[in-house]
Backbone as numpy.savetxt, mean C-alpha at the origin, in Angstrom:
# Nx Ny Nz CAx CAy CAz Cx Cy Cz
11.56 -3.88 3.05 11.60 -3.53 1.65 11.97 -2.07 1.48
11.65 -1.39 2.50 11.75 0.32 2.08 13.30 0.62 2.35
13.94 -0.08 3.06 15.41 0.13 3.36 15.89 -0.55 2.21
15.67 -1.73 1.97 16.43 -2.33 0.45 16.52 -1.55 -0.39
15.02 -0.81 -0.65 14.74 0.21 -2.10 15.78 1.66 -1.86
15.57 1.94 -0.03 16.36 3.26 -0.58 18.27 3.27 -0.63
18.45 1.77 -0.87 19.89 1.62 -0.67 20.40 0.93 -1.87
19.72 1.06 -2.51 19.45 0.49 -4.02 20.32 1.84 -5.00
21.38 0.90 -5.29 22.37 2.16 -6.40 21.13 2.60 -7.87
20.72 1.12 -8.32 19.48 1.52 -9.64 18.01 1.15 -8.98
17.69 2.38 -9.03 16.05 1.83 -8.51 15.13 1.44 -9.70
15.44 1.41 -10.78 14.88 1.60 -11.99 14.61 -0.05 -12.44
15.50 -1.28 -11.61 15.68 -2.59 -11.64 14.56 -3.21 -10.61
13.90 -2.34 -9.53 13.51 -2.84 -8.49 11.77 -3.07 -8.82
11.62 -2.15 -9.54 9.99 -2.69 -10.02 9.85 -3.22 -11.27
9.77 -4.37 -11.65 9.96 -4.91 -12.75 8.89 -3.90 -13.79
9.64 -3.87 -15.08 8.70 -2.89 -16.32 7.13 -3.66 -16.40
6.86 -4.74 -15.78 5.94 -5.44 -16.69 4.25 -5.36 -15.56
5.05 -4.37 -14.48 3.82 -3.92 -13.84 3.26 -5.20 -12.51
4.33 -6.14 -12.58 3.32 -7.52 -11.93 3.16 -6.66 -10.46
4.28 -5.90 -9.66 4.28 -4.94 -8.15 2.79 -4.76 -8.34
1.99 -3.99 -9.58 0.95 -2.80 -8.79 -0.18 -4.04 -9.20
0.40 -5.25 -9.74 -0.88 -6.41 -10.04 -0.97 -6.57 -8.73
-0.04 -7.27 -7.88 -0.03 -8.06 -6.61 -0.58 -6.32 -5.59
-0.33 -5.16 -5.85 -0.59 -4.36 -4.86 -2.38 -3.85 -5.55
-2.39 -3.90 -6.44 -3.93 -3.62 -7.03 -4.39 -2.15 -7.17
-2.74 -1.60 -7.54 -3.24 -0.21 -7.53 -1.38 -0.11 -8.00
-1.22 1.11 -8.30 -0.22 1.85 -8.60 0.53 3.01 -7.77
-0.23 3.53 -7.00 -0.25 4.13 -5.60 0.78 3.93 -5.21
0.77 2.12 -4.48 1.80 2.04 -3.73 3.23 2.42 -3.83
3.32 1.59 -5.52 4.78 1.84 -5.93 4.93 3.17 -5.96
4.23 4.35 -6.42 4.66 5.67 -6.59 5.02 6.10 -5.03
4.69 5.89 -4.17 4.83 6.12 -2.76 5.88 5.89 -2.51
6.27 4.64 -2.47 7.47 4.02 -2.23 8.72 4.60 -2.92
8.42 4.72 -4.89 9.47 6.26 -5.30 9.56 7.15 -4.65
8.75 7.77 -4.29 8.34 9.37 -3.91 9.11 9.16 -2.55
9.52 7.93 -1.83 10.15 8.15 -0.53 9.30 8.22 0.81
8.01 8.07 0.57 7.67 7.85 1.61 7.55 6.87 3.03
7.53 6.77 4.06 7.53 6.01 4.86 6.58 5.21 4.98
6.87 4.23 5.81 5.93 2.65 6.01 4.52 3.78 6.63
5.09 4.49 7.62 3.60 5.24 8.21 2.99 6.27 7.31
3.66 6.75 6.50 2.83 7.85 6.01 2.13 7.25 4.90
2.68 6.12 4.27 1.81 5.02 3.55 0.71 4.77 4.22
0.72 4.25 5.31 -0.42 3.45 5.99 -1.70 4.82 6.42
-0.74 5.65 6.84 -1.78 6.95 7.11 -2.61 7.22 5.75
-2.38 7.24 4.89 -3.01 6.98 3.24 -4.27 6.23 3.22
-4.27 5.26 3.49 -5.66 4.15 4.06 -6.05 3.64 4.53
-6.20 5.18 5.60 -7.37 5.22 6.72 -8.27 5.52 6.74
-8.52 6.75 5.58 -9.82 6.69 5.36 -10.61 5.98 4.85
-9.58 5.09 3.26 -10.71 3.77 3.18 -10.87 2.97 4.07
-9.93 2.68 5.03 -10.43 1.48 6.06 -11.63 1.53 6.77
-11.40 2.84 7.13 -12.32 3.16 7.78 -13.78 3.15 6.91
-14.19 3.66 5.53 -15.02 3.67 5.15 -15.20 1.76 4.97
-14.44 1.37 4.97 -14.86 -0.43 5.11 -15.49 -0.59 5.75
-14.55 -0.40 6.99 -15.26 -0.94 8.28 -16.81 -0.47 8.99
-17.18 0.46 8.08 -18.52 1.17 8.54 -19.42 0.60 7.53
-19.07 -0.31 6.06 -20.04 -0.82 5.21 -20.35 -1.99 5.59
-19.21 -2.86 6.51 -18.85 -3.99 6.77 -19.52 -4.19 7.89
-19.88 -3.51 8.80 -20.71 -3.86 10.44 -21.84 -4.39 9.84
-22.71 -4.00 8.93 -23.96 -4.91 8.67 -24.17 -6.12 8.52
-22.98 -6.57 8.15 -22.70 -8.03 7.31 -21.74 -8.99 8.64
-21.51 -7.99 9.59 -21.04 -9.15 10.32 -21.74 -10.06 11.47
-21.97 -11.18 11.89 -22.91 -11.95 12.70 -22.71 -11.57 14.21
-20.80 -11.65 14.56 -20.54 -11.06 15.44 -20.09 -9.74 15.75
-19.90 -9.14 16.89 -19.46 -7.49 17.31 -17.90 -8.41 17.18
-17.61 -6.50 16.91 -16.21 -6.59 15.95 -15.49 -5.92 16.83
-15.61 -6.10 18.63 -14.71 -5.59 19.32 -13.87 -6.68 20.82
């Protein structure tokens, strides 16, 4: 998707006006990222710290070890 978008003559066609992108992404973030040009990694480097704060609320609740 990030090569489609940056080879895209109108980028202005690629996120529809009606918002459904940041429904299905659950945030708005993403798409601005994806304007802004950033990469698949520097996206993902973005939420690591929530993952990480998951994965430390989430050990209580699990039956098995998570390694």
């Amino acid at each position: 998707m990030f090569d489609f978008y940056r080879q895209l003559p109108d980028k202005s066609t690629f996120f529809l006006k009606n918002g459904y992108f940041d429904i299905l992404a659950g945030t708005y973030s993403l798409r601005k990222q994806i304007e802004a040009g950033k990469t698949e990694e520097e996206i993902r480097e973005t939420w690591k710290p929530d993952l990480e704060a998951f994965k430390e609320i989430r050990k209580k609740y699990l039956i098995y070890n998570d390694e």
